[in-house]
C-alpha positions as CSV (number, residue, x, y, z in Angstrom):
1,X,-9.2,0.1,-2.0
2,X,-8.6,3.9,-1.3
3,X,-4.7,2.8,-2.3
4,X,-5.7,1.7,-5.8
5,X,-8.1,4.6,-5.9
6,X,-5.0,6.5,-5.7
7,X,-2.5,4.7,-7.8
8,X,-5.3,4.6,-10.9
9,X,-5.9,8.1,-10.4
10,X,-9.8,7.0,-10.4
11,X,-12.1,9.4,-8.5
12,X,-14.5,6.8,-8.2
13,X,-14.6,2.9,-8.5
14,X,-18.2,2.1,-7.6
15,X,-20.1,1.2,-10.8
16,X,-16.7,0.0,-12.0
17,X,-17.0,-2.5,-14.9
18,X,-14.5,-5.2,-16.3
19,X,-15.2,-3.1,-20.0
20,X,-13.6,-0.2,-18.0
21,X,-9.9,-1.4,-17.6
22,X,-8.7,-0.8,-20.7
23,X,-9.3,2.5,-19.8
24,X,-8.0,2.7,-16.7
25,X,-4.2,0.2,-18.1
26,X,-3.8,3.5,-20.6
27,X,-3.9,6.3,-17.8
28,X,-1.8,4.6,-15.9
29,X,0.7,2.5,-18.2
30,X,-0.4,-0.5,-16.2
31,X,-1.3,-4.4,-17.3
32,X,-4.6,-4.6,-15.3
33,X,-5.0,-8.8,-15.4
34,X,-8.8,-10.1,-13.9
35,X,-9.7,-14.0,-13.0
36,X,-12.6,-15.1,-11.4
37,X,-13.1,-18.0,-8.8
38,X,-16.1,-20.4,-8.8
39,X,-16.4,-24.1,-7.9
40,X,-13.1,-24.0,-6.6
41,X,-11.7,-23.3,-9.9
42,X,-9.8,-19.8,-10.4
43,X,-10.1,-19.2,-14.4
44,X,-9.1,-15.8,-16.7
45,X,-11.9,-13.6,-17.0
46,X,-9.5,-10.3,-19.0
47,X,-6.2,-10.7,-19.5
48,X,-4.3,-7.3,-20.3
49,X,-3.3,-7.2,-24.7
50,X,-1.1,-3.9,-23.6
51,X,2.5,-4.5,-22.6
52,X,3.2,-2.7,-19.7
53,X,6.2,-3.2,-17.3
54,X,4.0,-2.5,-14.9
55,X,1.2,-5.4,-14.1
56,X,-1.4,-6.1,-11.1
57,X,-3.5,-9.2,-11.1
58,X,-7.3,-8.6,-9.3
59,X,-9.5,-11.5,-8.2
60,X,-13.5,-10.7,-9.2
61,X,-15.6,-13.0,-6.4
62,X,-19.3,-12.7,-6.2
63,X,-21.8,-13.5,-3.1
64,X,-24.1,-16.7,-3.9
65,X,-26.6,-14.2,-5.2
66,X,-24.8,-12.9,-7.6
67,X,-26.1,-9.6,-6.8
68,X,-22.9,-8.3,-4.7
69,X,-19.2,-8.8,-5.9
70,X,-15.8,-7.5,-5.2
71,X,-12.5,-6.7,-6.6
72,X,-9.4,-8.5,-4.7
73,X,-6.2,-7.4,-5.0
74,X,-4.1,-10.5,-5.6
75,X,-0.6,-9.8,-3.7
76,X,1.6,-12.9,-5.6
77,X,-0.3,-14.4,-8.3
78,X,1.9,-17.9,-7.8
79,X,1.1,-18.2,-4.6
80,X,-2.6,-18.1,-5.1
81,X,-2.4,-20.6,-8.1
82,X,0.1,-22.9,-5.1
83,X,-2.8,-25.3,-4.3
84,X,-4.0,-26.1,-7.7
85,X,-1.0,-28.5,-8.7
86,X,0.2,-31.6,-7.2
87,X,4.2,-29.8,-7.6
88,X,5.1,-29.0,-4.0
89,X,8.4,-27.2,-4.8
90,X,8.2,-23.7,-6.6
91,X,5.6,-23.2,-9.4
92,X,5.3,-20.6,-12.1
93,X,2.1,-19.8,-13.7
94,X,1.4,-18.4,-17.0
95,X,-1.6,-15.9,-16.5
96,X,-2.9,-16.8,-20.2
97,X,-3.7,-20.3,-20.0
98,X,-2.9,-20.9,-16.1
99,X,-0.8,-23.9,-16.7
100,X,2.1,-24.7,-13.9
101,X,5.8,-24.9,-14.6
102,X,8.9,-26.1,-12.5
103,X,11.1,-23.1,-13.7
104,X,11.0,-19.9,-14.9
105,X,13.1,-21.4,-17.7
106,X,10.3,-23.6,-19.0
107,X,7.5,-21.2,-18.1
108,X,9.7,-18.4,-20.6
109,X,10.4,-21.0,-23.3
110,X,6.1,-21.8,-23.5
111,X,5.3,-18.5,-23.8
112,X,5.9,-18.5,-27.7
113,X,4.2,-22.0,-27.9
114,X,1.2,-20.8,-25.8
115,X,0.4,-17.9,-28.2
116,X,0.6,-20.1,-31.1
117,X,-1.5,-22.3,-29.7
118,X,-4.5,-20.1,-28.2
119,X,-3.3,-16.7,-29.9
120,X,-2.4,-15.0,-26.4
């Protein structure tokens, strides 16, 4: 965490809220992306409107209470996503509506139909 402290030049994450990335993508020039995992589903909580070069997807989990939760960095967002498709060779995901291609080729030509179709 102290890493992240540093790269979002952040003095302080504790009391850190999901309304405060937007914040935190401008002072940096950074595509913050946030999912959430629950009944063994992982699903888009934000997903970044800026269009940085620069992108880091984080994983929000919370303790059966819900009282406690934590912010995950997530290393290679495919990777995570692996287990949730049937496809055994190499997947792409599309952050926005977490559907699974074959290729990069295919996952590139949905893009435009995916934000005609859900408006992201």
């Amino acid at each position: 965490m102290t890493i992240l402290v540093s790269l979002f030049q952040y003095a302080d994450l504790s009391g850190y809220e999901c309304k405060d990335v937007g914040k935190i993508e401008k002072q940096n020039s950074i595509n913050i992306n946030i999912f959430g995992y629950e009944c063994k589903s992982l699903y888009p909580i934000r997903i970044s409107e800026d269009k940085y070069d620069d992108h880091m997807e984080i994983l929000y989990i919370t303790e059966e209470a819900k009282e406690k939760y934590h912010y995950v960095f997530i290393q290679n967002f495919n990777r995570l996503m692996f287990n949730f498709s049937n496809h055994k060779e190499t997947k792409y995901f599309r952050m926005r509506c977490l559907h699974c291609f074959s290729s990069k080729n295919l996952l590139e030509r949905h893009q435009p139909d995916c934000f005609a179709l859900n408006g992201t």
